[in-house]
C-alpha positions in Angstrom: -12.7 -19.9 -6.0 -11.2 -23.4 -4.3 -12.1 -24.4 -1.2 -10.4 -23.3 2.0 -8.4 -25.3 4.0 -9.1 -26.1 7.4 -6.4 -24.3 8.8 -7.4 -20.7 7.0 -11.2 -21.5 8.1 -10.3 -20.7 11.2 -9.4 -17.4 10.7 -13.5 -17.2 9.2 -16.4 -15.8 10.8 -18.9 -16.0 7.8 -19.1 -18.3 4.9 -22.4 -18.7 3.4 -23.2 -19.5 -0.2 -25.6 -16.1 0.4 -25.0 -13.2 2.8 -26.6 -10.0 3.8 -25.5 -7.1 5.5 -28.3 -5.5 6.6 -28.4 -1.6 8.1 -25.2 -0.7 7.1 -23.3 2.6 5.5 -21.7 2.3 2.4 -18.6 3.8 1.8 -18.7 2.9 -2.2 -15.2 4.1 -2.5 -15.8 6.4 -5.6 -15.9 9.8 -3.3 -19.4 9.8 -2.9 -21.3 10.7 0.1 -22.1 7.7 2.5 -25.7 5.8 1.9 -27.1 5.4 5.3 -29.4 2.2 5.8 -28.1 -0.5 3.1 -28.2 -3.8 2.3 -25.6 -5.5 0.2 -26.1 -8.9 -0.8 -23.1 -11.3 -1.2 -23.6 -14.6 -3.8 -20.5 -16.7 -5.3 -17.5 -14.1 -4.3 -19.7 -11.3 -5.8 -21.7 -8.5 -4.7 -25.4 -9.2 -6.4 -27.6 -6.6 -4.7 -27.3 -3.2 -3.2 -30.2 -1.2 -1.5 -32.0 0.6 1.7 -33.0 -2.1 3.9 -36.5 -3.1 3.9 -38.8 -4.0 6.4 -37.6 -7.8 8.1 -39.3 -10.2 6.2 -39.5 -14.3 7.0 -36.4 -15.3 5.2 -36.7 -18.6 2.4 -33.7 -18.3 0.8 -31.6 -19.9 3.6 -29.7 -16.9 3.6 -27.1 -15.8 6.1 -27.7 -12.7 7.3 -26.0 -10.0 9.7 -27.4 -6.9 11.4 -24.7 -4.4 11.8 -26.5 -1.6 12.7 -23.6 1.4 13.8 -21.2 -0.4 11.1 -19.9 1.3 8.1 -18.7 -1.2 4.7 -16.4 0.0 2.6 -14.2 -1.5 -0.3 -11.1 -3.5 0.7 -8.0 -1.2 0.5 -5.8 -1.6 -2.6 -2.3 -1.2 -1.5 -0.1 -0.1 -3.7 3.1 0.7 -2.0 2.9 -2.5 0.5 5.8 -4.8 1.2 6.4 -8.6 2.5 9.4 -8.4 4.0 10.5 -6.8 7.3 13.5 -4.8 7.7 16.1 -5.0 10.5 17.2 -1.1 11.2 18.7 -2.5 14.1 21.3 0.1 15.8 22.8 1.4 18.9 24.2 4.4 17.7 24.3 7.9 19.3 22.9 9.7 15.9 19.7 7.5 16.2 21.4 6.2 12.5 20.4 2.7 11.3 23.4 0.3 11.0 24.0 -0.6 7.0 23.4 -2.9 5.2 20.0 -3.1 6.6 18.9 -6.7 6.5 15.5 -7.3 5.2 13.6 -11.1 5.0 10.1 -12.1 4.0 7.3 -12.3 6.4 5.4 -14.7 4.9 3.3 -16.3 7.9 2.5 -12.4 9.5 2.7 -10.0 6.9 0.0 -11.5 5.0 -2.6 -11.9 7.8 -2.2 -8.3 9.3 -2.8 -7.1 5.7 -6.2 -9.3 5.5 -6.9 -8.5 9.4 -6.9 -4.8 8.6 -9.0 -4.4 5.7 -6.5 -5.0 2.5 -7.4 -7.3 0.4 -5.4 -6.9 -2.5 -1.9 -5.8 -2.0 1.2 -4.7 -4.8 4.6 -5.6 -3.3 6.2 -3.0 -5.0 9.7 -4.6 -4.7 10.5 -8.1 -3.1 13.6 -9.6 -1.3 12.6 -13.2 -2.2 11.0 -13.1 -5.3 10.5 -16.6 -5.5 8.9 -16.8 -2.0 6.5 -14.0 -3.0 5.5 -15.7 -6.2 5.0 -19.1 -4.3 3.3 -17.3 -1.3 1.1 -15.5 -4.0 0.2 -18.9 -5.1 -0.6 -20.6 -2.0 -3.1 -17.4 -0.9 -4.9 -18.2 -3.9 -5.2 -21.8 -3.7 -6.9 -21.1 -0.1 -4.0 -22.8 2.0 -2.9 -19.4 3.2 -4.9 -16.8 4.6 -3.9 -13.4 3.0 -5.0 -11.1 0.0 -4.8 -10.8 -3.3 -0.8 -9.9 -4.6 0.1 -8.5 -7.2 4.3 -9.4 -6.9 6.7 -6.9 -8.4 10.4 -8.5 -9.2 13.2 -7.8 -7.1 14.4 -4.4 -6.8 16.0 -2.9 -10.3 19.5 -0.8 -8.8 22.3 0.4 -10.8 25.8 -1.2 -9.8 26.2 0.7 -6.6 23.6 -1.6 -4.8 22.5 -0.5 -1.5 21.5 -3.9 0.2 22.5 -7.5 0.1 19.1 -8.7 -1.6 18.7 -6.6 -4.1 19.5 -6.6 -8.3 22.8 -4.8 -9.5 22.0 -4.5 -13.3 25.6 -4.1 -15.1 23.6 -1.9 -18.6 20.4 -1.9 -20.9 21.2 -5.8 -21.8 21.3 -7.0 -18.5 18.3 -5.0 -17.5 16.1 -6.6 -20.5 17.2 -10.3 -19.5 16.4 -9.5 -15.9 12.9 -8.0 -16.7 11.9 -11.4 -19.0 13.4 -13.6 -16.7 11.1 -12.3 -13.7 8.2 -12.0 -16.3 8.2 -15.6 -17.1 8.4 -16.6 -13.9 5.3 -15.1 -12.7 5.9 -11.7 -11.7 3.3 -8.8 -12.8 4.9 -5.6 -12.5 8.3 -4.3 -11.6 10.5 -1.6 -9.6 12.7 0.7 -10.4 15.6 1.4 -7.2 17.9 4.5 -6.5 21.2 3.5 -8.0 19.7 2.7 -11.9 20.9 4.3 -14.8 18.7 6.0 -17.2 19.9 3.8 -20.3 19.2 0.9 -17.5 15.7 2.4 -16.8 14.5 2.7 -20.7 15.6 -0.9 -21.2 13.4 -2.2 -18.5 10.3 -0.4 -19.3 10.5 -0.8 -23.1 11.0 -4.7 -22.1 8.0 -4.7 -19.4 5.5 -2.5 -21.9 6.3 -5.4 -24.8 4.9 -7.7 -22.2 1.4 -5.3 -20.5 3.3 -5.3 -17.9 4.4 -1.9 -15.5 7.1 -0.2 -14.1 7.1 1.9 -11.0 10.0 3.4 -9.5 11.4 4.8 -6.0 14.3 7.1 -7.8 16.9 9.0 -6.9 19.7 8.3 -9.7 16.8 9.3 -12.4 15.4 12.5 -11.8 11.1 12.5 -12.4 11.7 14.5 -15.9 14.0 11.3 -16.9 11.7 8.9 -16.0 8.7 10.4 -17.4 10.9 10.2 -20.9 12.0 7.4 -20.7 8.0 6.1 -20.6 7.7 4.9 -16.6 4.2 4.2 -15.5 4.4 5.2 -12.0 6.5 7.5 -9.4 6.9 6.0 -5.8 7.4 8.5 -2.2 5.4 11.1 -3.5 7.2 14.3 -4.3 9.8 13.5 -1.7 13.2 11.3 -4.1 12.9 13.8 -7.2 16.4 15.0 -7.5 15.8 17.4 -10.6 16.7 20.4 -8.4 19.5 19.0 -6.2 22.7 21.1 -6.2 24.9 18.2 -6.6 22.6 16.3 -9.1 24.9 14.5 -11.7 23.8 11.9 -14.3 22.7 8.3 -13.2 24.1 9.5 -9.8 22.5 9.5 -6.6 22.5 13.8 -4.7 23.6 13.9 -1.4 20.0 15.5 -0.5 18.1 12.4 -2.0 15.9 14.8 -3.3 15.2 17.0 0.1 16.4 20.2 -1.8 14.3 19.4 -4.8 11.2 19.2 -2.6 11.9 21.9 -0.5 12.3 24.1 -3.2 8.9 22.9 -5.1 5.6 25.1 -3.7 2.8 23.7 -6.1 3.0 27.4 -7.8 5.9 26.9 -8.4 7.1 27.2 -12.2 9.5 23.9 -11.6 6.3 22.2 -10.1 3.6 23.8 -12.3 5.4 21.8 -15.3 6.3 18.9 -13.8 2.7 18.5 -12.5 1.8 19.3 -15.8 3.9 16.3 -17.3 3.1 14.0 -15.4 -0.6 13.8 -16.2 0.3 14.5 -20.3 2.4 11.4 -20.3 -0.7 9.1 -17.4 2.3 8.8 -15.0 0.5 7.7 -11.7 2.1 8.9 -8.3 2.1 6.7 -5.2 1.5 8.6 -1.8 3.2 7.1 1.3 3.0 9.5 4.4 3.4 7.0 7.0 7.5 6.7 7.3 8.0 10.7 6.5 5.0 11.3 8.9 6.4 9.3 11.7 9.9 10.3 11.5 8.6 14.0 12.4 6.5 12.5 15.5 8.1 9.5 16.7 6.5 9.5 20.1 2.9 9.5 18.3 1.0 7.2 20.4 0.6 3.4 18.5 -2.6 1.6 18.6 -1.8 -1.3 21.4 -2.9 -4.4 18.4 0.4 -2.9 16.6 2.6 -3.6 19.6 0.8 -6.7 20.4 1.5 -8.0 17.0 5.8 -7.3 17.1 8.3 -9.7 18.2 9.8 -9.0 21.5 12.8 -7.8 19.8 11.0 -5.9 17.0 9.3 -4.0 20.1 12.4 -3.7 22.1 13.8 -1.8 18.8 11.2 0.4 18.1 10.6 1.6 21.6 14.5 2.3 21.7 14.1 4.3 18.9 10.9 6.1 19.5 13.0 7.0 23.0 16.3 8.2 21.3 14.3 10.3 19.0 12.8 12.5 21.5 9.5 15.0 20.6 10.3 15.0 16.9 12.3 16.4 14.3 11.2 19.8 12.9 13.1 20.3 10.7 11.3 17.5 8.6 7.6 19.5 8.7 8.5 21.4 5.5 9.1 18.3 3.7 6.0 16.8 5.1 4.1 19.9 4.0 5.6 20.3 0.8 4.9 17.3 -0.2 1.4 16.7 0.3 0.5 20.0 -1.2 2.1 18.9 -4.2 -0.2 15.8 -4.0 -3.3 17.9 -3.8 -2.2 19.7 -7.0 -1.5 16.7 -8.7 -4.8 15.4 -7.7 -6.4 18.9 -9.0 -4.8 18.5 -12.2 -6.2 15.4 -13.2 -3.6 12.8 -11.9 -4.7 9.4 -10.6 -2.7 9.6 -7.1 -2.9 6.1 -5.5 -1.1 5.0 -2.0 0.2 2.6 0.5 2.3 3.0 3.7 5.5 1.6 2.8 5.5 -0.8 6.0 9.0 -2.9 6.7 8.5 -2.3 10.3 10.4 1.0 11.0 8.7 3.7 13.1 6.2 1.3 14.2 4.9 0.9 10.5 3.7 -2.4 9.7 1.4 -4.1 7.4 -2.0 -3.4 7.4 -2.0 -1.0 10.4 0.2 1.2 7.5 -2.5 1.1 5.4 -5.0 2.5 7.3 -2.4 5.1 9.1 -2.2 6.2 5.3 -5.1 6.8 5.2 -5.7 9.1 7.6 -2.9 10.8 6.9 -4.3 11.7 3.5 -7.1 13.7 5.2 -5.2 14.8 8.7 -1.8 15.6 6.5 -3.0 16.4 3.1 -6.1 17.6 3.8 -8.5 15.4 1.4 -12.0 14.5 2.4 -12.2 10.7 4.4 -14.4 10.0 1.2 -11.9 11.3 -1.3 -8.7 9.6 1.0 -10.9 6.2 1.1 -11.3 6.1 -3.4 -7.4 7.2 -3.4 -6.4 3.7 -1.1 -9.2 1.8 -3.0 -9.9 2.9 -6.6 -7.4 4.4 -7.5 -5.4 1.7 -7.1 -7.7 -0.5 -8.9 -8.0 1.5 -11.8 -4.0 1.8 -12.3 -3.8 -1.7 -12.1 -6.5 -2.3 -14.7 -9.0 -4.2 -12.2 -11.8 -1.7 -11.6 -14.3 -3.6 -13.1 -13.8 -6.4 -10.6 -12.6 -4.7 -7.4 -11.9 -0.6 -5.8 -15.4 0.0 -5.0 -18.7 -0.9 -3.8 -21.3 -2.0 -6.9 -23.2 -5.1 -8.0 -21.1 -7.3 -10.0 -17.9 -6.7 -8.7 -15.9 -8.9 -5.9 -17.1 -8.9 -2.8 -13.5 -7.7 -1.5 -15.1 -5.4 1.5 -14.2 -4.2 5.0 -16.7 -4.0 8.2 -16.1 -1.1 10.1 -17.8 -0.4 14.0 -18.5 3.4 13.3 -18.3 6.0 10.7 -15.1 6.3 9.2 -16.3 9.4 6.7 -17.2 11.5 10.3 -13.9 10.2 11.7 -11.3 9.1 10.1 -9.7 7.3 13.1 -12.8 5.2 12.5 -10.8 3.5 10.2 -9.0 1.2 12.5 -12.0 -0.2 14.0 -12.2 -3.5 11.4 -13.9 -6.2 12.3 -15.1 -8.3 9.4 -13.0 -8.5 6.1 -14.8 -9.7 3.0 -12.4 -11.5 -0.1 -14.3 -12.9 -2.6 -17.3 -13.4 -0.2 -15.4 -14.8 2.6 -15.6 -13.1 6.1 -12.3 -13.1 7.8 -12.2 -12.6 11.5 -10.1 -9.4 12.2 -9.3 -10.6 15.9 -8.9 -14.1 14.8 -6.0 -13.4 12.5 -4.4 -10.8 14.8 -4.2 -13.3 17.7 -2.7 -15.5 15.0 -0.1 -13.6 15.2 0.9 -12.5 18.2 4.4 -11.1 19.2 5.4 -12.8 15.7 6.2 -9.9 13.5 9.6 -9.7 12.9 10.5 -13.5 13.2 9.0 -14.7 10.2 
């Protein structure tokens, strides 16, 4: 790893050629029960030795090492539906609607330390605005000039001709699709996206292009049902259950339904016949399916209460906004619940099946969801919402993710060998979830990043830039 510049060291409470953390739980991340009373031993940006404490010994190894007694460890989140880039929703209208074309630019100073700050250390961007900015920022956090975790940077967002924002690709066919998906390749970027408007033809072009390279293809659909894209060989379905359109009563070909897949969802029930085979599908063809509870979640309770450090960390006008709307929308919106309902127990099904679920909060700052603080909101959601185990929701945000991307040798959970990517928690996260937000120390390759350093860096900031 290179050397950190002075300007990230300050964001670092421990760097140590060898640390210990001594008394700790682990959380390994692979749904096991916690180990009370652990060591784990940090050497080079790897984990080199886990075990029960022992008895305190006179130290000669010149080793740094940290009593956290009442502290839980667990591996950094792998976010796999996280975003750079913040998205002005801004609107005065009666119908609490959002003016369009939203307006959406990269937060490259904030976005990258609240991920870091709350426990994410690797992060897909599943979609960029600025895809040159993501690649360069990519390359700055691992030259250690920027504080930040590890990105994995999906192109710009693959649409069909009816593009729904300013920054985002209008492919014109399967030609155009190709050239876009080497272009973006060759330039750096690792995996791509599939958006609403894209054709089917459109769709089979871009994956067969991305597979010729090893690289994948995720989509958030609406155009392309889930059957469609399972044909035409896509890796990975975004939002759940909640954007198939399969069941839609207007659905037409490489057209968007009115319902944006509402009707689909509210008529799947896991036992189901529609959703007994699609379920089925999907894990026959290894198509992974990306949870992300937090918008759905929030639009059906907007006056939940936000943790303070999340309002502390918006812009005066991205607080100003939020608060407006939180006020406008009153106790909630009912009428959402099904949705929220069906599609988590779809998740569980999928899940009992045999399909790899992974997940990430989709934050671009609306309803109060922003990076990092998503994350972990995500998280508990999976076990308040969905009703997994803290254990089971912690391996879904950590390996899960590393093993779709192909990293679960090196990162996802907690073993000798592996990177020393781990998150310092003040309490016990697998008796209470909520626990979850109480990060204080968060190891990247061995480094120990102040959680309240990095915050503070960035203070009333989100939203700016």
């Amino acid at each position: 790893m290179l050397p950190l510049l002075v300007a990230v060291m300050v964001q670092v409470r421990v760097s140590a050629p060898k640390v210990v953390l001594q008394h700790v739980e682990i959380i390994d991340g692979t749904g096991a029960p916690p180990r009370a009373d652990q060591s784990i031993t940090i050497e080079g940006g790897k984990i080199t030795a886990i075990g029960a404490t022992a008895q305190p010994e006179p130290r000669t190894d010149g080793a740094t090492v940290l009593d956290l007694t009442g502290y839980a460890v667990m591996p950094g989140i792998v976010g796999m539906h996280d975003h750079l880039s913040y998205g002005d929703f801004s609107s005065n209208r009666a119908d609490s609607g959002v003016s369009r074309p939203s307006l959406f630019r990269t937060m490259a100073y904030t976005a990258p330390r609240l991920y870091l700050a709350n426990g994410v250390t690797t992060a897909r961007t599943v979609g960029s605005v600025d895809t040159y900015e993501e690649l360069r920022l990519k390359h700055a956090v691992d030259s250690g000039s920027v504080p930040g975790p590890h990105l994995d940077v999906t192109g710009p967002f693959l649409s069909g001709a009816d593009i729904p924002g300013f920054r985002m690709i209008g492919l014109t066919g399967p030609e155009d699709a190709r050239e876009t998906v080497a272009f973006w390749a060759d330039h750096g970027v690792t995996s791509f996206k599939a958006y609403q408007g894209i054709t089917r033809d459109e769709l089979r072009a871009v994956v067969q292009e991305a597979h010729k390279r090893g690289l994948k293809v995720t989509g958030h659909l609406c155009s392309v049902t889930y059957d469609e894209a399972i044909e035409a060989g896509i890796d990975n379905l975004e939002h759940g259950f909640q954007v198939n359109t399969s069941l839609d009563p207007d659905k037409k070909p490489d057209q968007c339904s009115k319902a944006r897949g509402d009707s689909t969802l509210m008529r799947m029930t896991p036992d189901s016949p529609e959703a007994k085979r699609l379920i089925a599908s999907l894990v026959q063809h290894h198509v992974t399916i990306t949870s992300t509870l937090p918008n759905l979640a929030n639009s059906i309770e907007p006056q939940r209460t936000l943790n303070p450090a999340v309002l502390d960390a918006m812009a005066p006008k991205v607080r100003d906004e939020y608060l407006d709307w939180r006020n406008r929308n009153g106790a909630g919106r009912s009428a959402r619940v099904p949705l929220l309902q069906h599609d988590v127990a779809l998740q569980r099904a999928f899940v009992a099946a045999g399909g790899l679920l992974i997940s990430g909060p989709d934050p671009v700052g609306f309803g109060g969801n922003l990076p990092g603080f998503g994350d972990q909101r995500q998280i508990e959601l999976l076990v308040s919402a969905a009703g997994f185990t803290p254990a089971e929701a912690i391996k879904i945000a950590t390996l899960n993710g590393a093993t779709y991307l192909g990293r679960q040798d090196h990162i996802g959970s907690i073993a000798v060998g592996k990177n020393a990517d781990l998150v310092v928690i003040k309490g016990d996260p697998v008796a209470r979830i909520s626990d979850i937000e109480n990060v204080e120390i968060v190891f990247k390759d061995g480094i120990g990043y102040d959680t309240k350093k990095l915050l503070e860096s960035v203070t009333g900031l989100y939203g700016n830039y």
